[in-house]
C-alpha positions in Angstrom: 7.0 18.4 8.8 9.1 16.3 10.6 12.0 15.1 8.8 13.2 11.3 8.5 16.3 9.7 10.8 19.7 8.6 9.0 19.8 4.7 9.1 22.4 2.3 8.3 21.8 1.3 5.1 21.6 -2.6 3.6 20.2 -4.0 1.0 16.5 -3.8 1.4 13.5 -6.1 0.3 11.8 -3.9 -2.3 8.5 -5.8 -1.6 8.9 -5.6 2.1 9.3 -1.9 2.1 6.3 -2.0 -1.0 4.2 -3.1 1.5 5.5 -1.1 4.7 4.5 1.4 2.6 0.9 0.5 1.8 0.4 -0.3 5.5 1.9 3.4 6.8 -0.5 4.7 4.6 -3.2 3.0 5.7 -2.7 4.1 9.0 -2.6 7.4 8.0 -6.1 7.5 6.6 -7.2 6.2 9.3 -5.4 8.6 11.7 -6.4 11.7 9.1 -9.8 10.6 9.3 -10.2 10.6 12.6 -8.6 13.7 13.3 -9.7 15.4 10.4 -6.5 17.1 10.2 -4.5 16.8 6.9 -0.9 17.8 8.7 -1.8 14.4 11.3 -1.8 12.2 7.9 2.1 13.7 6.6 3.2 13.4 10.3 1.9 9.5 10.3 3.7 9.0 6.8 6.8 10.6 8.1 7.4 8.5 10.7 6.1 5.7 10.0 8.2 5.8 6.6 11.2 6.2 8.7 10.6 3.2 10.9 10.1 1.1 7.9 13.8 2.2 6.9 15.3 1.3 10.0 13.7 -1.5 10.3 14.7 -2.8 6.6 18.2 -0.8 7.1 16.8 1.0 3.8 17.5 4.8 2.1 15.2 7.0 1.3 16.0 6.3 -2.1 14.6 3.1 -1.4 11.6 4.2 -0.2 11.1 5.8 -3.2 11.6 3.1 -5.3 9.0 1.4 -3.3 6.4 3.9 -3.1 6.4 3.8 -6.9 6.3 0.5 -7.7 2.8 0.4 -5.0 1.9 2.8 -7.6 2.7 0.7 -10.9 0.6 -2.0 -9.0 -2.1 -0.1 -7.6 -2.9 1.2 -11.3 -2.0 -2.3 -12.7 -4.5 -4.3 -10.4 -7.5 -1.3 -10.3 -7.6 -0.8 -13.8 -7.0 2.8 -13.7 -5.9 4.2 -16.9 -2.3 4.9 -16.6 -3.0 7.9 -19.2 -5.0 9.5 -16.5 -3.1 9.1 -13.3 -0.7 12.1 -12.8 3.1 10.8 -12.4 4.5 12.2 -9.5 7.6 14.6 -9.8 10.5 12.8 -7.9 13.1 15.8 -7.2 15.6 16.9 -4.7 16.3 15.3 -1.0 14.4 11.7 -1.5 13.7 11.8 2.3 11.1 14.6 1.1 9.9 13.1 -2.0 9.3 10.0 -0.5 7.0 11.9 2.2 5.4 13.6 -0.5 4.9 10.2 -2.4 3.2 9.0 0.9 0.9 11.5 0.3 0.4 11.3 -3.7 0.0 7.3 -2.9 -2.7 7.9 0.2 -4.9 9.9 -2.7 -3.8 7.3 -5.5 -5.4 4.7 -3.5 -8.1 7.1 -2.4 -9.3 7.5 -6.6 -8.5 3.7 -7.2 -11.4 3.3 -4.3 -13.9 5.5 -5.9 -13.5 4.2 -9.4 -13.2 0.5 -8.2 -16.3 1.3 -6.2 -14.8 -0.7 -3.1 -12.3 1.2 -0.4 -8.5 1.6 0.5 -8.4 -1.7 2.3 -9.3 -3.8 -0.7 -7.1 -1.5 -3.2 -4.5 -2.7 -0.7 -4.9 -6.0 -0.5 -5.2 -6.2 -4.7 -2.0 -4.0 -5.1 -0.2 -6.0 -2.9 -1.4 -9.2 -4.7 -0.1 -7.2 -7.9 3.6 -6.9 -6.4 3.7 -10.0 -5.3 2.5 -11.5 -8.3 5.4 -9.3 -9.9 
């Protein structure tokens, strides 16, 4: 798994990186499913991950941040019973957990689909609506 770049670090927009986050994910459904290769979909998150934090001049710790509050809203604005959705364990380098909660949040948005009966795209768009919204 490839492994995310030191960046200089600033002060980040949480929403901006919220929704860098959303969109690297997307891409790596897309890139999953046409490859049909689960290892293509971590790769995609990796890097894409790391992009966002050099463009925002974030931490990985601030990925993290992000990735969980796309989950807050993604449960908020599907209606998915909090009680239900696992809570991911956030432990040791954050460069790796917030690779692993790329992946938690690509099958978050996957269920949030099924059970809103639409698909990633519009679980997107409403989550995003949700953060914005605050």
């Amino acid at each position: 798994m490839a492994q995310f770049q030191q960046v200089q670090e600033s002060d980040p927009d949480a929403s901006d990186l919220a929704a860098d986050a959303l969109s690297v994910v997307g891409a790596a459904a897309e890139v999953g499913a046409a490859a049909e290769v689960g290892a293509a979909e971590s790769q995609v998150i990796s890097f894409g991950l790391t992009a966002s934090m050099a463009r925002h001049g974030a931490g990985a710790e601030d990925v993290v941040e992000a990735i969980l509050a796309v989950r807050r809203a993604v449960i908020t604005a599907t209606g998915l019973e909090p009680a239900t959705e696992p809570v991911p364990l956030v432990v040791g380098d954050p460069r790796v957990a917030a690779v692993n909660l790329g992946v938690y949040l690509l099958g978050l948005l996957e269920r949030a689909a099924v059970v809103t009966r639409t698909d990633r795209a519009t679980v997107s768009i409403r989550a995003l609506a949700q953060l914005r919204a605050g």
